[in-house]
N, C-alpha and C positions, 0 to 999 in steps of 0.2 A: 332447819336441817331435814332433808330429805330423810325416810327410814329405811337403810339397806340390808341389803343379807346377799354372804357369798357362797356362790353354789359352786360346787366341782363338777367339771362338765368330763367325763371319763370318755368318752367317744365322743372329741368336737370334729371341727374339720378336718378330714385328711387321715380321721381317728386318732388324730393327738389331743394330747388328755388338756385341761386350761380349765382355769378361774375364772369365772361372771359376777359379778356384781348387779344383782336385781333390783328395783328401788321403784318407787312409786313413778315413774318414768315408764318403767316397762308395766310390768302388771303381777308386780308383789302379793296384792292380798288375794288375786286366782288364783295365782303357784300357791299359797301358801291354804289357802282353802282346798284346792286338787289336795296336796299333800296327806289333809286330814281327810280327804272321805277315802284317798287313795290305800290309806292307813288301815282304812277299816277293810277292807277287799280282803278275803283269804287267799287268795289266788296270788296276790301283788306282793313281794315279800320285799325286805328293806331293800334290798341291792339292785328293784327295777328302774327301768332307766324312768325318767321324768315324765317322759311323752310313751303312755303305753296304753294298751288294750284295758280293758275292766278281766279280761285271761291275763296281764300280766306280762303278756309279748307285745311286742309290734314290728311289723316289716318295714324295712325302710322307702316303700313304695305307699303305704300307711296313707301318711299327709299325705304327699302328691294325687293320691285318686280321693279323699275325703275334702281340700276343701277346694275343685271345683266343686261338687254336689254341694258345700254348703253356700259355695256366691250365688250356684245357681237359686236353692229356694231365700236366702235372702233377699234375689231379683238383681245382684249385680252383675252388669253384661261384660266388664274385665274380665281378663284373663285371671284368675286367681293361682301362686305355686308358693310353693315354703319359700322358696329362696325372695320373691318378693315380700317376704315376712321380716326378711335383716335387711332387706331395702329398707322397707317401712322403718325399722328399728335405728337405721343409722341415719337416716334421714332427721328423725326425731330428736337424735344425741346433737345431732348440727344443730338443730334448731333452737335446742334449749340451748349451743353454747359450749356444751361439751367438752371439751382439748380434743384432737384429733388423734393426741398418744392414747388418751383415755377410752376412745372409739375404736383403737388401732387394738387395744388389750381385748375391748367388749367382743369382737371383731374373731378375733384369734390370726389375725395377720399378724405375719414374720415381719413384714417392712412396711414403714410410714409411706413409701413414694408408694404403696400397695393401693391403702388405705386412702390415699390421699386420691390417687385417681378411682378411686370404688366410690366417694364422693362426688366428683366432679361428673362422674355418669349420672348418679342420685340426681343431683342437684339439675343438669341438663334433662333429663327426663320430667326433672316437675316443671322446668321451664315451659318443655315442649306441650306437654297436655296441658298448661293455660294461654298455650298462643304465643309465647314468647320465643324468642333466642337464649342459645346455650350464653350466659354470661361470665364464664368463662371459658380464655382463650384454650388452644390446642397443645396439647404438648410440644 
């Protein structure tokens, strides 16, 4: 059995509030390491959001301008943006297997035919960067 823990996500998409379920899938013992040094900061009080500054803030332009600069000195010549972050993430849930209702919760999508096509993009893009055809059909 996988080890999980659920986090309240107070400003998800769209800023509606939703439940995540973290697990050795995603990256559990980060979050759960961030949370203790995050802990120690006098700056950071309990009610900061997850992803914050070492001040305690973050703007929501934050990610978006930090991790190009980190693919760049990592040496990766992709495009790096958050949002290809829940690619990568749903990508991952398909892989291991997943439910797609289960993906659809992690997600915060209102509708399965949502999620379902937010997949079928995923899935046709990893086609495409190994050379292959989209295998599945069109809607």
């Amino acid at each position: 059995m996988t080890p999980a823990c659920i986090r309240r996500v107070r400003l998800g998409k769209e800023l509606k509030p939703r439940t995540t379920v973290l697990s050795d899938l995603d990256a559990l013992p980060l979050v759960e390491r961030w949370l203790k040094e995050r802990g120690k900061l006098a700056a950071v009080g309990q009610g900061a959001p997850l992803l914050c500054t070492l001040k305690g803030t973050t703007d929501p332009s934050y990610a978006r301008h930090l991790l190009p600069r980190l693919a760049q000195r990592a040496g990766l010549e992709r495009r790096v943006h958050p949002h290809g972050l829940r690619n990568t993430h749903a990508a991952d849930l398909a892989l291991a297997g997943v439910l797609v209702l289960t993906t659809q919760q992690q997600l915060g999508h209102c509708s399965l035919v949502l999620t379902a096509n937010y997949l079928r993009r995923v899935e046709c893009g990893v086609a495409k960067r190994s050379g292959q055809t989209c295998p599945l059909p069109a809607r």
